[in-house]
C-alpha positions in Angstrom: -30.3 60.0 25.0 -30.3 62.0 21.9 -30.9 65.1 24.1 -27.9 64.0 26.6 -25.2 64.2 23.9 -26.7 67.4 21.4 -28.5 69.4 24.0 -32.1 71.1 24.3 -32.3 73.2 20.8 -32.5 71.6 17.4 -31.5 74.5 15.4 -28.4 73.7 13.5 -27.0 77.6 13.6 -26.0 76.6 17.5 -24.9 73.2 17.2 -23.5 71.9 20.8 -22.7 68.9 22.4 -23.9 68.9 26.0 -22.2 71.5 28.2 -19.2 72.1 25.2 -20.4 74.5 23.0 -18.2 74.2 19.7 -18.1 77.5 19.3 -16.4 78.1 22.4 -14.0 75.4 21.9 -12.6 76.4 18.2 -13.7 80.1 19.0 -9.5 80.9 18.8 -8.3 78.5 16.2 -9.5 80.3 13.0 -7.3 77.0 11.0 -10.3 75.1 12.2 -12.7 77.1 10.5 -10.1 76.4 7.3 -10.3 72.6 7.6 -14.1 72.8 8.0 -14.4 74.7 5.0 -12.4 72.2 2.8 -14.3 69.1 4.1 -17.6 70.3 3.4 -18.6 70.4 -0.3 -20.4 73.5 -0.3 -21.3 75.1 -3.6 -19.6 78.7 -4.1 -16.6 77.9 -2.1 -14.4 80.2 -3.1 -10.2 79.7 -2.1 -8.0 81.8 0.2 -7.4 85.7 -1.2 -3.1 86.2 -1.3 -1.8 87.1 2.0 -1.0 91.2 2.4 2.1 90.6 2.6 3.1 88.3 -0.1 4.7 85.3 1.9 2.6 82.4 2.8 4.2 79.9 5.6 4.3 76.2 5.0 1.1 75.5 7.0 -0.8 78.2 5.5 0.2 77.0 1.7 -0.3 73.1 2.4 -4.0 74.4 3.6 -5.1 76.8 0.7 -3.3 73.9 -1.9 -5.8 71.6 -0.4 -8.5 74.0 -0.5 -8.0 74.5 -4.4 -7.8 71.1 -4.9 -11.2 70.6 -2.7 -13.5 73.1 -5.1 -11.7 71.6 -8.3 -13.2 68.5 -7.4 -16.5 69.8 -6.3 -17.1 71.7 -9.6 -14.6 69.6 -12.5 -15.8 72.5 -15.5 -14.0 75.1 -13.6 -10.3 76.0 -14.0 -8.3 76.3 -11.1 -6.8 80.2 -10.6 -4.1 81.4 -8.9 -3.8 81.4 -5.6 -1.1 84.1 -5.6 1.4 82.4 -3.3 4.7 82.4 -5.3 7.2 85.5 -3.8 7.4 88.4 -6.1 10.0 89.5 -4.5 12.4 86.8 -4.1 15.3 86.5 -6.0 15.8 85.4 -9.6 17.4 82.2 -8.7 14.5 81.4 -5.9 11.9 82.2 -8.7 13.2 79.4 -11.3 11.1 76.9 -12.7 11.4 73.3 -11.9 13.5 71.7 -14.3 11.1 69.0 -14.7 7.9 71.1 -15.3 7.3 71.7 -19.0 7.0 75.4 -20.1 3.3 75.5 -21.2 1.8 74.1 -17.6 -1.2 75.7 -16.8 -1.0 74.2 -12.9 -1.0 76.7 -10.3 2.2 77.5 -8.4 2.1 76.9 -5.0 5.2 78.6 -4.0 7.6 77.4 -1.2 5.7 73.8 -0.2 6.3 71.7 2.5 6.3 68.5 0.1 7.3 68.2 -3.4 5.0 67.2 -5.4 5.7 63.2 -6.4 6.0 63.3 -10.3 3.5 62.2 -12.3 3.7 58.4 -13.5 4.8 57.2 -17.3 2.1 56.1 -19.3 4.4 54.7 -21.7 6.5 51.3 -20.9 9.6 51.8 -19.3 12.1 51.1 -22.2 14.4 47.5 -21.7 17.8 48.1 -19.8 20.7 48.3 -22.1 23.9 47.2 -21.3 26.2 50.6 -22.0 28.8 50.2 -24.9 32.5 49.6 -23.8 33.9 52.9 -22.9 38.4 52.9 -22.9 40.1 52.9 -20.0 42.2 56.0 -21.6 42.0 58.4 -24.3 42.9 56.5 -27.4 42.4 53.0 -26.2 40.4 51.6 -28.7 37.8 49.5 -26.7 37.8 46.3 -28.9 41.6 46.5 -29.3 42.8 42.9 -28.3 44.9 42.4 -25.2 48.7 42.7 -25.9 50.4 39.4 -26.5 52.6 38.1 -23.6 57.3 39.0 -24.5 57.3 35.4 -25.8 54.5 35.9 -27.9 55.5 38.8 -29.2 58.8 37.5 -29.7 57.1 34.8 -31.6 55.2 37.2 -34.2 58.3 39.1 -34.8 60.5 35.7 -35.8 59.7 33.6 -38.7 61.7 31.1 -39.9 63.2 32.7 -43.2 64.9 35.7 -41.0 68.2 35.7 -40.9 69.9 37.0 -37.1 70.6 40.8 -37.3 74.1 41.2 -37.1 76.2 42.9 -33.7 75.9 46.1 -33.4 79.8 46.0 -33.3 80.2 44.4 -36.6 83.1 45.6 -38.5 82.6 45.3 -42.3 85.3 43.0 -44.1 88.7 44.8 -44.9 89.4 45.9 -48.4 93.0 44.8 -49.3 94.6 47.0 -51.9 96.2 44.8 -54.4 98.0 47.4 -56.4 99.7 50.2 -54.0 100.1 52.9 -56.7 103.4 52.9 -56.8 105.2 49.5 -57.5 104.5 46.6 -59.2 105.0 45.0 -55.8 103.2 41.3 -56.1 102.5 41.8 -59.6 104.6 40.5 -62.8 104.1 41.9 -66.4 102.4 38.9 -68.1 104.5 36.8 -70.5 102.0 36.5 -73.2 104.6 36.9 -76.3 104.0 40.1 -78.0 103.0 42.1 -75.0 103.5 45.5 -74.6 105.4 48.0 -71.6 103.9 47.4 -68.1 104.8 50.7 -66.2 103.9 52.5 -62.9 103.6 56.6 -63.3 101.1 59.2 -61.0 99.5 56.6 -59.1 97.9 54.3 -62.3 99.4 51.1 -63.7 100.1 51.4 -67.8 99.5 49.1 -69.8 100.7 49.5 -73.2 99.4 48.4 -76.7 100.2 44.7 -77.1 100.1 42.6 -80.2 97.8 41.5 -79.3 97.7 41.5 -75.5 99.7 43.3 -72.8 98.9 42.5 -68.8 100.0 41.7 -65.1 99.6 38.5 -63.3 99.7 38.0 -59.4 102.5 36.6 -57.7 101.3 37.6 -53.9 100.0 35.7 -51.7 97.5 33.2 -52.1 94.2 34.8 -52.5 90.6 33.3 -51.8 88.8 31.2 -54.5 85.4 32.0 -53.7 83.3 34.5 -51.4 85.2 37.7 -52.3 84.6 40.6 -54.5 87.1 42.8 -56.6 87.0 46.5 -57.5 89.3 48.0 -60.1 89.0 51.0 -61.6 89.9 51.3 -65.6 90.2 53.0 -68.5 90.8 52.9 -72.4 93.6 55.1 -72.9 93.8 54.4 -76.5 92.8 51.8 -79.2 89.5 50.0 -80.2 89.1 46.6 -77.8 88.9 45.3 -74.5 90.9 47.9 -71.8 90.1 45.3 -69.0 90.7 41.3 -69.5 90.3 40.2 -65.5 91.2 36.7 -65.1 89.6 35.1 -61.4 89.6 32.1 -60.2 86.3 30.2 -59.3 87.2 27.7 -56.4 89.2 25.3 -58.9 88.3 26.8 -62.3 89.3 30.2 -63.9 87.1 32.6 -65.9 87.6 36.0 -67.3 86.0 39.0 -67.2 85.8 41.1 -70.4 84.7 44.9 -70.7 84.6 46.6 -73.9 85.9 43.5 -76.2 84.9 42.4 -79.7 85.1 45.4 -81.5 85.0 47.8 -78.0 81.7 47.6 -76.6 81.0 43.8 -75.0 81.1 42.9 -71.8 80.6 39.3 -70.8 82.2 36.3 -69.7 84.4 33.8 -70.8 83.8 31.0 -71.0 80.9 29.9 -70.2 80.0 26.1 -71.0 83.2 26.6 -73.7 81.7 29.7 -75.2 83.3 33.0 -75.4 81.4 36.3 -74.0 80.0 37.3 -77.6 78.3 33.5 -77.8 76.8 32.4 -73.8 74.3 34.4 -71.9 76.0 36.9 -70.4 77.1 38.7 -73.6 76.0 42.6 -73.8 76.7 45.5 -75.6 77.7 48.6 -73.6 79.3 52.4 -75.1 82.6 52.9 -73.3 84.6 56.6 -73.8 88.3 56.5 -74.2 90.1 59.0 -71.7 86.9 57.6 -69.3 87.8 55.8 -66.0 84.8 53.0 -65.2 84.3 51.6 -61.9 84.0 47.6 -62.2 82.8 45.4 -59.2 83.0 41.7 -59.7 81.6 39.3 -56.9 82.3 35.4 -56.5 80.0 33.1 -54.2 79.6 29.7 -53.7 76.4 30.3 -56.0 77.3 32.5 -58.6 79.2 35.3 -59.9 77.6 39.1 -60.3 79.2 42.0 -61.8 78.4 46.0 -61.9 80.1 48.7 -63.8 79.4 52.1 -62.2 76.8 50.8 -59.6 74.3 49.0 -62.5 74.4 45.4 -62.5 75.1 44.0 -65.8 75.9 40.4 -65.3 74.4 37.8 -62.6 75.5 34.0 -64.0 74.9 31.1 -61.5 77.3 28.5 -61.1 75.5 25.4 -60.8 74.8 23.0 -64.1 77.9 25.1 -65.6 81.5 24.6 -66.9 83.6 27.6 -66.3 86.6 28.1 -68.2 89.3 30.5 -70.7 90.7 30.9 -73.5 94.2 29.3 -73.9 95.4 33.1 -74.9 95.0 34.2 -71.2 96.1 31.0 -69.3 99.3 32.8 -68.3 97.1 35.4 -66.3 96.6 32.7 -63.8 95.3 33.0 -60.7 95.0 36.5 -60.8 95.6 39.2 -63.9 94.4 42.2 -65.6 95.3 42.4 -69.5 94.1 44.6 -72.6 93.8 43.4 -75.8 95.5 46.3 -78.9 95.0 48.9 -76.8 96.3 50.8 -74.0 94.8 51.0 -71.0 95.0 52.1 -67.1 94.4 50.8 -63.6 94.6 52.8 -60.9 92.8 51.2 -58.0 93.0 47.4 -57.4 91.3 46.4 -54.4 90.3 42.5 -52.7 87.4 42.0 -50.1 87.0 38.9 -48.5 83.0 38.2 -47.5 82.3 35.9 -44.4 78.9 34.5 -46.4 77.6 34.2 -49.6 75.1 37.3 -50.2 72.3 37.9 -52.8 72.8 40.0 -55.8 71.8 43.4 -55.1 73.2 46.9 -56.2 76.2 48.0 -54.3 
């Protein structure tokens, strides 16, 4: 049987099977002769020598990449050479490393392969998935902003309780009515104190001349408001040493007076406060006033108390509840209204009433 199958000879240089010679079948496939020599672990198996021509198909590279690997395993001391396959003369860009081969790799290059090579496995553990930080939907968004707040809410945060509705945007401020027109004495009355001086109109100012002791105007217009309304006058101390400007007001049923530059020409309070006269209640200062100087005074009445600046600084803020308001009996005939100066002369030329809708804070003008 053995004899059947292998033929006559025993000597292993002509190995045949029975009438097919393997030389004469493989006698034109030289790759056979390739695959032979990778399978058989013979010592001194040496790889392929670099084509003449440089190039190396895909065939012919898997083969001699096999081959290397073949003898590296057959003899583990040697180092693997070059087997010269990589195109010297392709282009720069064909000739690029890898990107994920690391610059000191001794492995051979193999050139143009069929395959790529699989990469080589992690030895370290793969790290735990983390979940990516919260990236903006556009530039500036700030990723942990909170979500904006519905109109009503927003409506909500704007609004609290202790603001007061703007006003319209078509708001007219109150009218200033001029009570002295600059010209007549139209309204007004010279004061019947006894012992008053000349009341007189000349170059737009109302005189008042030096009384013994007072001289002065009182209103005899219109009725005027009792509360929730300012006055501006504008006066000055032509001459002499006390008050220029004695303005009687009323405060919804009582009167009180106003003085500026009284008790020896610098005090400026009011009177009376409680039944004390501006150099004894709280409101009593001490102010420098110029003859020859006009001063503008603003006096403001409210429901809650009465305020008064002279040029723009506030010197006086008295509230009205807990207290008696009244005058001296000397100025009782300036009733409702009047302006009066007290041994001296003094001006007025500007006169003016505002009535306010509401009572408002105390704040510069």
């Amino acid at each position: 049987m053995r004899n059947l199958w292998i033929g006559s000879t025993t000597n292993s240089s002509n190995l045949t099977f029975a009438h097919f010679p393997i030389t004469k079948v493989f006698q034109h496939h030289m790759a056979a002769w390739v695959l032979i020599a990778t399978l058989l672990p013979t010592p001194g198996c040496q790889p392929m020598a670099p084509l003449p021509s440089g190039k190396a198909t895909n065939v012919e590279a898997t083969t001699t990449a096999d081959a290397v690997s073949t003898s590296t395993l057959s003899n583990p001391s040697s180092t693997a050479p070059d087997v010269g396959l990589t195109d010297q003369s392709a282009p720069a860009s064909e000739m690029k490393p890898s990107p994920t081969t690391p610059a000191n790799d001794q492995s051979p290059s193999l050139g143009a392969s069929a395959t790529s090579p699989a990469p080589a496995a992690s030895s370290t553990t793969p790290a735990e998935p983390t979940t990516p930080p919260a990236v903006p939907d556009l530039v500036g968004d700030d990723a942990t902003a909170q979500p904006e707040p519905s109109p009503e809410e927003a409506l909500l945060n704007e609004t609290t309780c202790d603001e007061k509705p703007a006003p319209p945007a078509n708001a007219k401020a109150p009218p200033l009515t001029a009570l002295f027109d600059g010209k007549t004495l139209k309204n007004w009355k010279s004061t019947e104190f006894g012992g008053e001086g000349e009341v007189s109109v000349a170059d737009g100012k109302l005189m008042l001349g030096v009384g013994s002791p007072l001289t002065g105007v009182t209103w005899h217009g219109p009725k005027l408001p009792t509360s929730n309304y300012e006055i501006q006058i504008e006066a000055m101390r032509v001459d002499g040493s006390d008050f220029f400007c004695g303005l009687t007001f009323p405060v919804k049923e009582d009167p009180c007076s106003l003085i500026i530059g009284g008790w020896g020409g610098g005090l400026v309070g009011l009177s009376s406060i409680d039944g004390m006269d501006a150099s004894e209640n709280q409101t009593g200062t001490h102010r420098s006033f110029e003859n020859n100087k006009w001063y503008a005074i603003k006096l403001r009445v409210t429901d809650d108390n009465i305020v008064v600046w002279i040029d723009g600084e506030q010197v006086i803020e008295q509230p009205l509840k807990d207290v008696k308001l009244s005058i001296r009996i000397e100025v009782a005939p300036s009733k409702p209204l009047g302006v009066c100066s007290f041994t001296s002369t003094a001006a007025i030329r500007k006169l003016e009433l505002k009535e306010l809708e509401k009572a408002k804070p105390a704040t510069a003008p």
